[in-house]
N, C-alpha and C positions, 0 to 999 in steps of 0.2 A: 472079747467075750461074746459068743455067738448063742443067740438062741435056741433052742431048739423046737419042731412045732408037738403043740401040746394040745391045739382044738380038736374038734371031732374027727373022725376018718373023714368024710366028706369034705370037711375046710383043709385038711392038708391032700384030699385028693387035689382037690378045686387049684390049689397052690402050684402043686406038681405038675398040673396041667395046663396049666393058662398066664403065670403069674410069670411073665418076664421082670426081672427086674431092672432100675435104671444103670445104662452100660453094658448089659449082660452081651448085648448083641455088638455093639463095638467091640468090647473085648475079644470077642470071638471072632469078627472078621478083621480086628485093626490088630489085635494084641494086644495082651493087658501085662501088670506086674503079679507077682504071685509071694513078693517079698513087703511089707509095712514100710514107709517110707516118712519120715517125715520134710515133707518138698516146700525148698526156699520161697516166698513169694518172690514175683517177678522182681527185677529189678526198678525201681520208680514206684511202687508200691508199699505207704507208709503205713499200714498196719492191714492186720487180717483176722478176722474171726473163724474156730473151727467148728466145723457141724458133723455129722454127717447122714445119709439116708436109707434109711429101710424097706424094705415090701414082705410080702408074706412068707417068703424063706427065711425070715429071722424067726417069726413067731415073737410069742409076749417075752419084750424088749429089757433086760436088764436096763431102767433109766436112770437108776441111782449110779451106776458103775459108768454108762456114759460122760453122766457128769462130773464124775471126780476126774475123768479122763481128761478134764476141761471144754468136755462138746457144750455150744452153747447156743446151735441151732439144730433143728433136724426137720429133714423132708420123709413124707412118708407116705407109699405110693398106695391109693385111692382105687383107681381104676384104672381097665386095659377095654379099650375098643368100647360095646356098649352090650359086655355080659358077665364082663367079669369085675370084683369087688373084693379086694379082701379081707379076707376073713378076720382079719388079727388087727381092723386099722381102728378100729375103739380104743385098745388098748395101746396100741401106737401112738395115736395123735393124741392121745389125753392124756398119757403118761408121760410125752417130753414136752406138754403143754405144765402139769401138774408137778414135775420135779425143775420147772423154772426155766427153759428153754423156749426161745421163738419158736415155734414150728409153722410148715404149710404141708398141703399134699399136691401128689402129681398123680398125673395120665398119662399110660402107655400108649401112646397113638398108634392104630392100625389103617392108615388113611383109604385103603380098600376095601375094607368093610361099610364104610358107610358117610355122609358127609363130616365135614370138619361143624357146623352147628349142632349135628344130631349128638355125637362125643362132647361136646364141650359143655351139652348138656347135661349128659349122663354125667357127667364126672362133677360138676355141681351140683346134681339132685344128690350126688354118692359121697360127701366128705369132700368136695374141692371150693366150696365157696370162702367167702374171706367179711371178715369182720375187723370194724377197727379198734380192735381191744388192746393194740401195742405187742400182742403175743402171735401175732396169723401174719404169714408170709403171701404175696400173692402166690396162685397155682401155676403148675409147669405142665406145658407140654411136653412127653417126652421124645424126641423126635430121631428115630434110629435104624437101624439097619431091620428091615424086614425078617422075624423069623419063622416068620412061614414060604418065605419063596422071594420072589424079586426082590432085587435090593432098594428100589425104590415104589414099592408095591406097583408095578404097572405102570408108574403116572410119567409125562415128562417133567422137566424143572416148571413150566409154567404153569402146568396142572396142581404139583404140589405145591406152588406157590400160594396157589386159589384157595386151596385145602387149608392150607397153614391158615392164609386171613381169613378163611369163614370160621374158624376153632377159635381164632385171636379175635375177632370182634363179635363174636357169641361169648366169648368168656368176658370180655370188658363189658357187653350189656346187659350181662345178667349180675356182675358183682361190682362193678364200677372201676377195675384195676386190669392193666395189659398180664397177659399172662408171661409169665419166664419161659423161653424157649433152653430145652436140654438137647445137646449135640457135641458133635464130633465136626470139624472143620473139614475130612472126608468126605463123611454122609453128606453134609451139605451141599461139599462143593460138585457131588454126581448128581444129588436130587434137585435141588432147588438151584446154585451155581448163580447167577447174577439175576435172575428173574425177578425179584420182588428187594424192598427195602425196609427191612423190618427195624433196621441197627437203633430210629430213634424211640422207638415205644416199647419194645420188647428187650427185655434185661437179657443177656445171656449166660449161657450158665454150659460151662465147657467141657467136655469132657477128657482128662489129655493124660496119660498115666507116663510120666516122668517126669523131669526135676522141672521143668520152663512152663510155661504154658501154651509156646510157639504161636504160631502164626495163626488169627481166628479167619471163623467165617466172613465170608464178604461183608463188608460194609459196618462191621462193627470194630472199632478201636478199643475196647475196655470191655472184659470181663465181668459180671457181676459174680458169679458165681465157679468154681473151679473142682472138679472133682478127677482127684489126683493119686488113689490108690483106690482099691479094693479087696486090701489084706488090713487086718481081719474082717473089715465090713468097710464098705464103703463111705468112703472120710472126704472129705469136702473145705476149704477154704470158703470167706466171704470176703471180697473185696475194699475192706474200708475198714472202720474202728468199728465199735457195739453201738455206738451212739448211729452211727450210718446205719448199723442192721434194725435199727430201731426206726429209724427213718421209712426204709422199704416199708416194713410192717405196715409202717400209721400211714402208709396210702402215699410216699415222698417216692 
């Protein structure tokens, strides 16, 4: 059950315009599925919780209908680079905060536009900070295929690596938690590729639209997060039981 948008002409310009949402761009250059799926966890994987994530192409979010779906986290995207906000994340983030849901928000990274502190701020001044009220996820960088031009906006792997830890220790000094890295084991492996080591502070959270979760990015063995279709909206796995999602939350 999809949204549809209902703000002003201007917020669904704004939308229309600017608002990638998480995956939008792997999908486009890796492939995505167009069919609902519901996907095995891995094997050696003793439970899982499901969520899933929003941005301003939903618009104001059926959360009651989520939940009976059995979602019982949701990410919901904040901001992109450092101009755009969506319009619809009030009603997003405090509605699957209010009908009983973990939630957190993400940032669409544009690592060309501007440094990785300058983003990390905006996207904390804008609905990406964290509280530890047992209901706030830490923040996501979303980290993807460029859609406006280069696939790795310009930068070499080492460059982007720099990028990534000035976003990742700008977002740990302003709210006291690593931020979750969103990706594709592709994008990674052309932009960044072995240059830096993020595997022991930063959660990952995978992008991979089929039944496995295959093979991650360097240096990381386990999953935190998996996002495994984008029919009807973007569904998500959480690596562990409720009591572990509870854990992330309260700052574990």
């Amino acid at each position: 059950m999809l949204s549809t948008l209902v703000a002003s002409p201007a917020a669904a310009e704004s939308v229309l315009a600017q608002d990638h949402p998480m995956g939008s761009q792997i999908r486009k250059h890796e492939g995505g599925d167009r069919n609902a799926r519901k996907a095995p966890p891995d094997p050696g994987v003793q439970a899982t919780v499901a969520g899933i994530d929003v941005s301003g192409w939903q618009g104001n979010v059926d959360w009651a209908y989520w939940w009976n779906q059995g979602k019982r986290f949701a990410y919901v995207k904040a901001t992109e680079g450092t101009t755009y906000r969506n319009p619809y994340f009030a009603q997003q983030y405090n509605g699957s905060y209010n009908i009983g849901m973990i939630r957190g928000a993400y940032h669409f990274a544009l690592p060309d536009r501007s440094s990785g502190a300058t983003q990390a701020h905006f996207f904390v001044d804008n609905g990406g900070g964290w509280s530890r009220d047992g209901k706030t996820l830490p923040g996501v960088a979303d980290l993807e295929y460029n859609p406006y031009g280069a696939t790795c906006y310009g930068k070499t792997q080492a460059q982007m690596a720099a990028w990534i830890a000035d976003f990742s220790n700008t977002y740990r000094a302003r709210t006291g938690r690593d931020a979750v890295f969103y990706t594709s084991t592709s994008w990674w492996s052309q932009c960044v590729g072995t240059a830096a080591r993020f595997a022991h502070s930063n959660p990952l959270w995978i992008a991979r639209y089929s039944s496995s979760v295959g093979t991650l990015p360097y240096n990381w063995t386990v999953w935190t997060f998996w996002q495994y279709t984008s029919s009807p909206i973007d569904q998500n796995y959480f690596n562990g039981a409720y009591d572990r999602l509870q854990v992330l939350a309260n700052g574990g």
